[in-house]
C-alpha positions in Angstrom: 0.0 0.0 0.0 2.8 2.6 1.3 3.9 2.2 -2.9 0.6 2.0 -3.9 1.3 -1.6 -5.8 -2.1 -2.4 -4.4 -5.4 -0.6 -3.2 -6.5 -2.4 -0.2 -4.9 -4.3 2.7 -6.8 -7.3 2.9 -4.6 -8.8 6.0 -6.5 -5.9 7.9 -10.3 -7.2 7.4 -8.6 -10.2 9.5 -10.0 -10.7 13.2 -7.5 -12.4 15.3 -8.4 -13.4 19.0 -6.0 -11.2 21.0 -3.6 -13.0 23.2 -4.3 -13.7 27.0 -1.5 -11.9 29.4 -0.1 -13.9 31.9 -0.9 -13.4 35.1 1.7 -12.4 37.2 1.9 -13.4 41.2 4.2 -10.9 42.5 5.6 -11.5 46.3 3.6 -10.8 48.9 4.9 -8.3 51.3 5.9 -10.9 54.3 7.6 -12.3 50.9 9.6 -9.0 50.0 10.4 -8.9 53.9 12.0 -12.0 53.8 14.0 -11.8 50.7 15.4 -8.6 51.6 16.7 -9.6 54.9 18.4 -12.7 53.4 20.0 -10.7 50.9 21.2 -8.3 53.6 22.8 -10.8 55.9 24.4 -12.4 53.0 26.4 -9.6 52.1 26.3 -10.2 48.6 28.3 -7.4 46.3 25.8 -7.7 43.3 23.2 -5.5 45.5 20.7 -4.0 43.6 18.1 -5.9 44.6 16.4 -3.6 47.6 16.3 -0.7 44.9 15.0 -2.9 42.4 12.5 -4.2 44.6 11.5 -0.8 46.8 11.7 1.7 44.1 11.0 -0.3 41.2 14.0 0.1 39.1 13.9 -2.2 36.0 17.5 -4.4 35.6 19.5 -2.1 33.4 18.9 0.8 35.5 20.0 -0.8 38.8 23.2 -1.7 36.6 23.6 1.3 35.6 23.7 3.3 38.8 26.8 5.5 38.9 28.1 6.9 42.4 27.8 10.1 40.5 23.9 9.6 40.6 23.8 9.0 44.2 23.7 12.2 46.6 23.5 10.0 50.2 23.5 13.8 51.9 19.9 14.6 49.9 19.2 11.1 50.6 18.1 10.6 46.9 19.4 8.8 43.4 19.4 10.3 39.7 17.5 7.4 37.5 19.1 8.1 33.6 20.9 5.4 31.8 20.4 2.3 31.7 23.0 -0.7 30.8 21.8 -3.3 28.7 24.0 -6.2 26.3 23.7 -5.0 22.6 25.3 -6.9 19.7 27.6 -8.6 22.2 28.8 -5.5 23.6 27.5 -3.9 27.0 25.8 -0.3 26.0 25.6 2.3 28.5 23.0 4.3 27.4 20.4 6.7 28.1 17.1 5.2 29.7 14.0 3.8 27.9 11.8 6.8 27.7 12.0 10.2 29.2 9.2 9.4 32.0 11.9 6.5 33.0 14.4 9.5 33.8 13.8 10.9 37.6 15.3 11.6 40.9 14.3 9.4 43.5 14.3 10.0 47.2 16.1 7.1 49.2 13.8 5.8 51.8 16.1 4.9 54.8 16.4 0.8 53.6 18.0 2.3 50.5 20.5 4.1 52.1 21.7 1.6 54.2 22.0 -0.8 51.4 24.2 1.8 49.2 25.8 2.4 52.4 26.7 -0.8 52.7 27.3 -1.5 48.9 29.9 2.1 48.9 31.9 -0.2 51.8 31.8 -3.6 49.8 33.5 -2.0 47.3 36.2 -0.4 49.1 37.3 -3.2 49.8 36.8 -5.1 46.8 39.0 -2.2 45.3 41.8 -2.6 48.2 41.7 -6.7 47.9 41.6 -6.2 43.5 45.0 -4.0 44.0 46.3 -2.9 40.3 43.2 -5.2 38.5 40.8 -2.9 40.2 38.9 -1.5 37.0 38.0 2.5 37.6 34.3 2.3 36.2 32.1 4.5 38.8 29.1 2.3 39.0 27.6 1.6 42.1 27.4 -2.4 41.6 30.3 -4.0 39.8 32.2 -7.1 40.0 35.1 -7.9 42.7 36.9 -6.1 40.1 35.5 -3.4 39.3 34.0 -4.0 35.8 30.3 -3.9 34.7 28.1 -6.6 36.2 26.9 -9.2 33.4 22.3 -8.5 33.2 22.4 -12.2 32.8 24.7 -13.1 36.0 22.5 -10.2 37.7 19.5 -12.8 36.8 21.2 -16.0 37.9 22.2 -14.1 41.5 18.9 -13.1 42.0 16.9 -16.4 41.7 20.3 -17.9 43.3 19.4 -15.7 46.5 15.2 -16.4 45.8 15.8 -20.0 47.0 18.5 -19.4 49.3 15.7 -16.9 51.1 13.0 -19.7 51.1 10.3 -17.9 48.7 9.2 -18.8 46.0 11.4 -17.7 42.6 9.3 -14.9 40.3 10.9 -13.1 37.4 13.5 -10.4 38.0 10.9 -8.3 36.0 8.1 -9.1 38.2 9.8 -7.3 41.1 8.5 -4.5 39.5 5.1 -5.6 39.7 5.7 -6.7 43.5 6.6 -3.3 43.8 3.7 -2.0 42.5 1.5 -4.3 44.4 2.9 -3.1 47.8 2.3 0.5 46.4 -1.0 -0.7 46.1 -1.7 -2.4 49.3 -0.4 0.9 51.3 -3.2 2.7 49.3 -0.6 4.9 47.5 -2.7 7.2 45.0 -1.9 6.0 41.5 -0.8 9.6 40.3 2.1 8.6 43.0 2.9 5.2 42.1 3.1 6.3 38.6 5.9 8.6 39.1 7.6 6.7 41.8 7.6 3.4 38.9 8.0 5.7 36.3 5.6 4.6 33.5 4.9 7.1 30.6 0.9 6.1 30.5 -1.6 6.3 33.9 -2.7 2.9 32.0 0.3 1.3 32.5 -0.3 1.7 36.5 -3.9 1.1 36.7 -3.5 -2.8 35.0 -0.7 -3.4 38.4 -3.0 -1.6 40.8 -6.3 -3.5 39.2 -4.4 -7.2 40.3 -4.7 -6.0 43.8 -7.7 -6.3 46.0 -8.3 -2.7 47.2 -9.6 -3.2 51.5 -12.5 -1.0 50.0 -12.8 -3.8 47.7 -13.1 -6.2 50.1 -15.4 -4.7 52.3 -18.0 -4.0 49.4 -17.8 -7.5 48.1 -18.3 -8.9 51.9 -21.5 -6.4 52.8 -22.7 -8.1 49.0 -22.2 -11.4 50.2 -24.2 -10.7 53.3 -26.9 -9.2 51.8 -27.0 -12.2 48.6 -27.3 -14.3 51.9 -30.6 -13.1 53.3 -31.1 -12.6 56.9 -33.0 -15.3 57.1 -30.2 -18.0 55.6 -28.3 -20.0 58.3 
C-alpha cells in the first residue's frame, strides 16, 4: 500500500483473537520482607536488589547506577541510563523513555543498602589492587568491571531460593513493587511517578491485580446481603 502496488490491505479485514496476558503473582509483602533480609545478611556485592525491589528500578537501571547519581547527603538517586547487552557488547545508554528519567528520594532501607554496597566495594578495590577496574558504578564485579544483566538474573533467583520464597521473574519485582504500592493505598498519580511509566494505563493494569480493603469490604456487605437474613 505505502507504494501503492495495491489498493487495499486485505490482512487488515482479518480478526484475530487477542492474546491472554499472563498473570503475574508478585511476592507478597511478608515475601519482599524475607527476601530482603536474606539478601542483607548475605552480604552479597551484586546489591541492587532492595532498589529494584523498593523503588521499582527495571535491571539495566540498577546496573547502571553510577556513584555520580547518588547524593546519600539529599538522601536521593538520579535514574538516567540504563545498561543493557547490545550486539555482544555492553551499551551504557540513556534510559528507555524520558518518564523513566527521575530523581528518587532514598527511603532509609535504600540508604543503608548503598551504604553498605559504597563499603563492599572499598574493599573489593583494596583486595583487587592494580586489576581494580575504575568504572564508577555503584554495583560492579570484585573487580570493578560492569556486572553481566544475565549473572544479575542468575544471582537473584540464586538468593530467591536461598531466602525460602518462591522464585518470580526479575521483572516481576517491579510488579511486587507496585503491588505493595498498592496495598499501602498509595494514589496511583504517585505510584506512577515513583515506577516511572509514561501512560496512567500502565499503573492502573498493576493496581487492578490488587484487591483494594474497600474492595473487600464492598464485596463482603454483597455477600451478606446475597445471603438473606433469614439463611443460616
Amino acid at each position: 500500500m505505502s507504494e501503492e502496488l495495491i489498493n487495499k490491505n486485505v490482512a487488515a479485514w482479518v480478526k484475530v483473537r487477542s492474546g491472554r496476558k499472563r498473570r503475574r503473582e508478585p511476592w507478597s509483602v511478608e515475601e519482599a520482607r524475607t527476601f530482603l533480609e536474606a539478601a542483607r545478611t548475605a552480604v552479597d556485592p551484586l546489591y541492587p536488589d532492595v532498589l529494584v525491589l523498593v523503588l521499582g528500578l527495571r535491571r539495566g537501571e540498577a546496573l547502571a547506577l553510577t556513584w555520580k547519581n547518588v547524593n546519600l547527603d539529599a538522601g536521593e538517586i538520579t535514574v538516567e541510563h540504563q545498561l543493557q547487552r547490545i550486539n555482544r557488547q555492553l551499551v551504557h545508554d540513556e534510559t528507555k523513555t524520558e518518564a523513566s528519567t527521575a530523581a528518587l528520594p532514598l527511603p532509609q532501607i535504600c540508604v543503608t543498602a548503598v551504604q553498605l554496597r559504597q563499603k563492599a566495594q572499598a574493599v573489593a578495590r583494596q583486595a583487587a589492587g592494580a586489576g581494580w577496574v575504575e568504572s564508577d558504578f555503584v554495583f560492579t564485579t570484585r573487580f570493578g568491571s560492569p556486572i553481566e544483566p544475565r549473572n544479575f538474573n542468575r544471582s537473584f533467583a540464586a538468593r530467591s531460593a536461598s531466602a525460602g520464597v518462591r522464585r518470580i521473574r526479575l521483572y516481576d519485582t517491579r510488579h511486587t513493587c507496585g503491588s505493595l504500592l498498592a496495598a499501602l493505598d498509595v494514589h496511583p498519580r504517585i505510584a506512577m511517578q515513583i515506577l516511572r511509566h509514561s501512560k496512567i494505563a500502565v499503573t492502573m493494569e498493576v493496581y487492578t491485580h490488587i484487591p483494594s480493603e474497600a474492595t473487600r469490604k464492598v464485596l463482603r456487605k454483597l455477600g451478606k446481603h446475597l445471603d438473606g437474613p433469614d439463611r443460616k
